[in-house]
N, C-alpha and C positions, 0 to 999 in steps of 0.2 A: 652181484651182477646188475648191470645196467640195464633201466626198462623203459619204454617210451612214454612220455609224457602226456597224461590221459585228460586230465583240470581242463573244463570247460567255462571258458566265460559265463558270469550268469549276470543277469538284471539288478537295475541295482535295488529294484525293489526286494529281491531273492537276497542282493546283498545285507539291505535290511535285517530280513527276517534271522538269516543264519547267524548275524552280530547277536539279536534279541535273544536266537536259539542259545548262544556261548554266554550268557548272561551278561553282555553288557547292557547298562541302562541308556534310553533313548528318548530323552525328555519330547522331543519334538523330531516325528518321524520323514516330516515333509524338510524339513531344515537339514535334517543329516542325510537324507537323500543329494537334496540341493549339493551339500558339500560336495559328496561324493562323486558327482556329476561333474565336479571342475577340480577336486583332489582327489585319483584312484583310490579306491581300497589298494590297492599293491603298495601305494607309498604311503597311505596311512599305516598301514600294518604294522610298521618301525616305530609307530608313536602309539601305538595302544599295546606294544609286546610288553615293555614295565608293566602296566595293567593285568596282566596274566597271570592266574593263580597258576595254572599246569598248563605248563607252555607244548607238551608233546601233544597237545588234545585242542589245546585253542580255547581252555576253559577259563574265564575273565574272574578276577580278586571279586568279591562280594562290596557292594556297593560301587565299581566301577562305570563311568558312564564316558558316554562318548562324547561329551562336550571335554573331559577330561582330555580325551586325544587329542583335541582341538587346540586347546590351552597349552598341550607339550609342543604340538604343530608350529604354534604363533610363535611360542618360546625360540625356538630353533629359526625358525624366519628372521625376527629383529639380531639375534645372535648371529647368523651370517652375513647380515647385510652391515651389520657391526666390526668383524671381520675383515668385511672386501675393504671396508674403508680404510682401513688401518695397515692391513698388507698391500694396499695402492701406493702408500707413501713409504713403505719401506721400499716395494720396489722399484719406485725412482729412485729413491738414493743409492741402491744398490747400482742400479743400473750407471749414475752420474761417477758413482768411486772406481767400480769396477773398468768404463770408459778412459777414465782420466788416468788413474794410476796405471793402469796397465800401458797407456800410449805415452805417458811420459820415461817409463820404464825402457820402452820399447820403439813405436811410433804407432801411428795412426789406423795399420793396416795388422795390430799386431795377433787378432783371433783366425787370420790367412797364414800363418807362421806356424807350420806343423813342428817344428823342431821347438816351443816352447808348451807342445802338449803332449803327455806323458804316452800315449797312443795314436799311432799315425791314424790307424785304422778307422777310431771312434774319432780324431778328430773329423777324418774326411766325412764321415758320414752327420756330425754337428754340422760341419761346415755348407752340406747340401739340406741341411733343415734351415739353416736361416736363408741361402739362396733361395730356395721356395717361400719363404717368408720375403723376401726381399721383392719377389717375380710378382705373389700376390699383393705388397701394400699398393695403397692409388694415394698415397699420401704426397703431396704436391710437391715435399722436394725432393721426395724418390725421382717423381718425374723429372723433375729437376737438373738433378744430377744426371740421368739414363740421358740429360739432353745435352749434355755440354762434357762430359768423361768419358773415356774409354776404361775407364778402370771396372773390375769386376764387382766391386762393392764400393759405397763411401767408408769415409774411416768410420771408426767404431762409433765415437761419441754421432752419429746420423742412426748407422748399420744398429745398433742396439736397442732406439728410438724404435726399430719394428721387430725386435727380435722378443719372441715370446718368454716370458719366466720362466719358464721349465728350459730351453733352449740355451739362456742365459745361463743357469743353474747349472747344466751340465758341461758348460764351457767352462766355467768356474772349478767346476772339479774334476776337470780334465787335464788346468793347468799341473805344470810340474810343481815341484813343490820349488820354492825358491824366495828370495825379498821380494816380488812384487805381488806374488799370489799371499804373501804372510804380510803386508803391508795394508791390503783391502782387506782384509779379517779385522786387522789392527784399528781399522777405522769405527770398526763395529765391536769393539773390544772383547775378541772372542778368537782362538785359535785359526789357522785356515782349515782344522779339519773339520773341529766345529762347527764352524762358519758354515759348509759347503755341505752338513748334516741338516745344520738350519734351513738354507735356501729350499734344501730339499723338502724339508717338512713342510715349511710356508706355499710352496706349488703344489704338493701334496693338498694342503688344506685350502687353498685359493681355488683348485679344483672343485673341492665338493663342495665348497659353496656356488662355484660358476654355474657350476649343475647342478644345484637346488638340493643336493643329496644331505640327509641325517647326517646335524654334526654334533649335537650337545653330546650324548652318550658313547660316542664312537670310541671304540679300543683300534686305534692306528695300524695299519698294514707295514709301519716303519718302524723304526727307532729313533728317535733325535739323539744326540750324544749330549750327555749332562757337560759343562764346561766344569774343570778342574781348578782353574787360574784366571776368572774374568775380570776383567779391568776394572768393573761397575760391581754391585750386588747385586746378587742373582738370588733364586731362592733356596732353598734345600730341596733333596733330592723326594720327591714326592713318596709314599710308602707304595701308590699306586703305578710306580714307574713312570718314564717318559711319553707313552702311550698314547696317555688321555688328553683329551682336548686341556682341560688346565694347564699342561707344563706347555701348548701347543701357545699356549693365551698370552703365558708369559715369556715366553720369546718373544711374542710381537711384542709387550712393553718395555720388556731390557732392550730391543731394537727405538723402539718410540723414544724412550728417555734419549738415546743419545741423539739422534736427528731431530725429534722436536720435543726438548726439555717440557714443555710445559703443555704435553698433550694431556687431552680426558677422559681417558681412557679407562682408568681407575672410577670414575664419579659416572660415566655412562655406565659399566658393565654392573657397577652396583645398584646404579637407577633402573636396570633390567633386570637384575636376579630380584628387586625388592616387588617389583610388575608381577611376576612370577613367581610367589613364596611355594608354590607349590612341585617347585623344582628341585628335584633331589639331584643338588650341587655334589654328593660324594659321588656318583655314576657316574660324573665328568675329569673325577678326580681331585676337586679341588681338597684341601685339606680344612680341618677346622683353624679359624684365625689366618686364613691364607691376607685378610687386607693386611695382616702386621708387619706383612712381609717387607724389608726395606723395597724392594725392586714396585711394590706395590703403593707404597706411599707416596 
């Protein structure tokens, strides 16, 4: 039975004491107040839970201190901002294949075209998520356009230029199945079902980094689909599943390779795990020997 929610905020001096109560250690009382003051206890609490001997009680491992949560804190910080960078440039390219092959297929107006999406219904309702996207950009050749067209949108390769990843994502797997939705996969050498699993994971995960949200240890609310036949090497099928942020890692690299052969993606994210030896890399999934990996090299 459900009961009402009784947890009163308390000070964070009181936050203090009760950390100290649970046995975490607090080198410098005034300094982890400080934090606290500009990082919640609510959103540190995801980076001091590994720290937990008996997680039903809130009772802390023996010698755990709270610089420790700090250190997994930062971890996760350079690790998302590592992330946005790397899923920015896929999703331009996504966005420049998805544009072109679909309007050469097709024409210009071709995501207005209910008869080449598998659901009239979920199209119209795509279709009025980018019109709101459309109404809100102030981007000057939105204006532009509203000042010299009567048409309801510009063609795509403009109309997509404001159309959000996730919006894009579901237009993508809306398409019907056919040559030109399996030709934009193609380009990314990877199935369109696949593909259109990936897109999904990468907005999935472009999200929790937008919103600051805990991503190193995350067990994913999705599934990405393992590719069966990829053009490139991929890795093997993690023992951890598809899940975890690792297989989540390595799709942005099997995407990077092909769009920018000679990204650093590899030499950054080992120049960060090497920052933070104190990061247990199996929580995230990765496997032992994961750089051997061709896709890694």
């Amino acid at each position: 039975m459900k009961v009402p929610y009784t947890k009163q905020i308390q000070s964070f001096a009181d936050q203090i004491k009760l950390l100290k109560q649970r046995g975490l250690k607090i080198g410098n009382q005034t300094e982890a107040e400080a934090w606290l003051r500009q990082v919640s206890y609510y959103r540190m609490s995801g980076y001091w839970y590994p720290l937990l001997a008996d997680r039903d009680n809130h009772i802390f491992k023996a010698g755990a201190t709270f610089e420790n949560a700090v250190r997994i804190y930062e971890f996760d910080s350079h690790l998302r901002r590592l992330v946005m960078a790397y899923v920015e440039q896929i999703e331009i390219a996504v966005r420049t294949q998805v544009a072109y092959i679909m309007s050469m297929a097709s024409d210009g107006f071709w995501f207005e075209d209910a008869t080449l999406f598998s659901n009239s219904v979920l199209h119209a309702k795509t279709l009025q998520s980018i019109n709101d996207e459309y109404n809100r950009s102030d981007e000057q050749f939105v204006k532009a356009f509203k000042s010299k067209y009567i048409d309801p949108f510009p063609p795509s390769w403009m109309t997509l230029e404001i159309t959000s990843f996730g919006t894009m994502s579901i237009l993508f797997q809306q398409l019907k199945p056919g040559r030109p939705k399996r030709d934009v996969a193609s380009a990314f050498g990877v199935s369109d079902i696949v593909f259109a699993s990936w897109l999904h994971t990468l907005v999935y995960v472009r999200n929790i980094c937008a919103h600051h949200a805990r991503l190193w240890n995350r067990s994913f609310g999705i599934r990405p689909l393992m590719p069966r036949h990829p053009r490139h090497q991929f890795i093997a099928l993690p023992a951890s599943g598809t899940q975890r942020v690792y297989f989540a890692l390595s799709i942005i690299r099997y995407l990077l390779n092909i769009i920018s052969p000679q990204n650093d993606m590899t030499n950054k994210l080992k120049t960060l795990l090497t920052a933070f030896p104190e990061i247990d890399t199996a929580a995230m999934g990765f496997p032992n020997g994961w750089d051997n990996e061709p896709v890694w090299c």
